[in-house]
Every structure is written in C-alpha cells, then in structure tokens.
C-alpha positions as CSV (number, residue, x, y, z in Angstrom):
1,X,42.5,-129.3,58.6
2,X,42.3,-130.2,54.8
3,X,42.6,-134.4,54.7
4,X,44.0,-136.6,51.5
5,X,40.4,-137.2,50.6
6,X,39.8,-133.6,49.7
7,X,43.6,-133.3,47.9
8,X,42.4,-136.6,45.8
9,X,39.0,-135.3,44.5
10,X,40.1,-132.0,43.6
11,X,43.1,-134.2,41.6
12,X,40.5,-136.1,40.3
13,X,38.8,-133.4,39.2
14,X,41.3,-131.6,37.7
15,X,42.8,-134.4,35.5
16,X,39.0,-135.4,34.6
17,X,38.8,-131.6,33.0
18,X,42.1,-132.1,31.5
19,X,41.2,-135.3,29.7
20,X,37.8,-133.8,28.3
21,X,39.5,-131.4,27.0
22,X,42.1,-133.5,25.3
23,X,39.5,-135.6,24.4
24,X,37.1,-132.9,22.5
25,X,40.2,-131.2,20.9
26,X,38.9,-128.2,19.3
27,X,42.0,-126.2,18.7
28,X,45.9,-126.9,20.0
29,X,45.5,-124.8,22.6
30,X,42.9,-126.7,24.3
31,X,44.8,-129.5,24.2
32,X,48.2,-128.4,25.6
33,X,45.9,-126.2,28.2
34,X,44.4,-130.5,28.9
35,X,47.8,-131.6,29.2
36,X,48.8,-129.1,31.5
37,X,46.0,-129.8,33.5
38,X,46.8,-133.6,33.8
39,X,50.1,-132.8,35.1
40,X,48.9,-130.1,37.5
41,X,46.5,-133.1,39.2
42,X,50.1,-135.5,39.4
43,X,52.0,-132.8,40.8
44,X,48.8,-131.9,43.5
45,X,49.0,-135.9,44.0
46,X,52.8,-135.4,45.0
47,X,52.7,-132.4,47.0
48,X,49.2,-134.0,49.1
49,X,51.3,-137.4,49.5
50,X,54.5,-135.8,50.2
51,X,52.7,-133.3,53.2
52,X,50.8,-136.6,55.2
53,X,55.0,-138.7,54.7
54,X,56.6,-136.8,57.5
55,X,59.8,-139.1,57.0
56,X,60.8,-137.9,53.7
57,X,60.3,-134.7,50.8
58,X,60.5,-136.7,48.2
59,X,57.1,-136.0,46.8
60,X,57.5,-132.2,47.1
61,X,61.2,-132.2,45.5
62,X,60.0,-134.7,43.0
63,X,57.2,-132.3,42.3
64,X,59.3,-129.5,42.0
65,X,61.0,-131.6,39.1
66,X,57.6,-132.0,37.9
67,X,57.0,-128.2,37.8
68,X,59.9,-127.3,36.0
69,X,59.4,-130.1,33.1
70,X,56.2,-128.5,32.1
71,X,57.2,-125.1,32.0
72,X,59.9,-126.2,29.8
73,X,57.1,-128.5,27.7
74,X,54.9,-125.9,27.4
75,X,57.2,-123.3,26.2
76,X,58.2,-126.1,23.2
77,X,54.5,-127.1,22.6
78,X,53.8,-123.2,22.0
79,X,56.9,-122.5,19.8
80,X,55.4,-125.7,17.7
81,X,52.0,-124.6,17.0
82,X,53.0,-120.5,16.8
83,X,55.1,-122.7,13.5
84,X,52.1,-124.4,12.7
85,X,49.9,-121.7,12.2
86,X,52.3,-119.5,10.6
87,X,52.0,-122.1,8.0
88,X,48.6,-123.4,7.9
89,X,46.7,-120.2,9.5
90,X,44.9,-122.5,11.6
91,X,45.8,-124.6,15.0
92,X,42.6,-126.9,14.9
93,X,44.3,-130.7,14.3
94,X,41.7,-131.6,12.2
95,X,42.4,-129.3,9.4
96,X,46.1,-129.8,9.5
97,X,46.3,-133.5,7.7
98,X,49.9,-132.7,5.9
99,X,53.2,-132.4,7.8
100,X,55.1,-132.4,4.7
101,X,54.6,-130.8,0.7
C-alpha cells in the first residue's frame, strides 16, 4: 500500500520542477507549463490528505474545484500569450519590455 510519505515526495517533487521552471523562465510557455505544475503538487496534496481523512471528502471535492480553476486559467493564460505573440513574434518575457505604444 502507497503511504502519505510517498504522496508528499512526489508533491514535493513536482512543485520543486514547477518552480525551476518558473524560476529560469525561458519562454511563456515554460512558465504556465511551471504553474501548472505547482498546482498539480496542491491538488496531489489534497487528494493524498483527503484518501488517509475517512470522516470527510473535502480534500477530493475541494480538489475537484482545484482541477477545474486551472483548466479554466490555462485556457486564459494561452489566449494571452497566442495575443502576445501575434504582436511581438516572440513569447520570451525578456524581450517583451512594452505593454503599451
């Protein structure tokens, strides 16, 4: 049987990967693929916390919640930089230093 420990570490894991790659922040992509990751270790912390509470669902219905926010977040995130590129031809942050003309 899988114990909390191993849920945790590959959490851990996950939102350490998802930092790094917000951190380093080559291109947009990378970064919303960071933030997804992030969220994908708090919902794993839900569902792993949620499984060993026997009295309540709360963590998986919460999580479910969870789920749904960043389906909706990434579908924004990529309509933003799809209009970002269409006007800069780029999606690396760096480059893109002017919001307005």
């Amino acid at each position: 049987m899988i114990s909390l420990t191993d849920f945790l570490i590959v959490s851990v894991a996950l939102f350490c990967i998802g930092l790094y790659m917000i951190v380093t922040k080559r291109n947009a992509i990378q970064i919303l693929i960071g933030i997804e990751l992030i969220l994908n270790a708090a919902i794993l912390n839900l569902v792993a916390f949620g499984k060993y509470d026997k009295a309540n669902n709360s963590g998986q219905i919460f999580a479910l919640f969870a789920i749904v926010l960043a389906a909706a977040t990434t579908a924004v995130a990529l309509a933003i930089i799809l209009n970002v590129y269409r006007r800069y031809k780029t999606i690396d942050p760096n480059d893109i230093n002017k919001l307005r003309d």
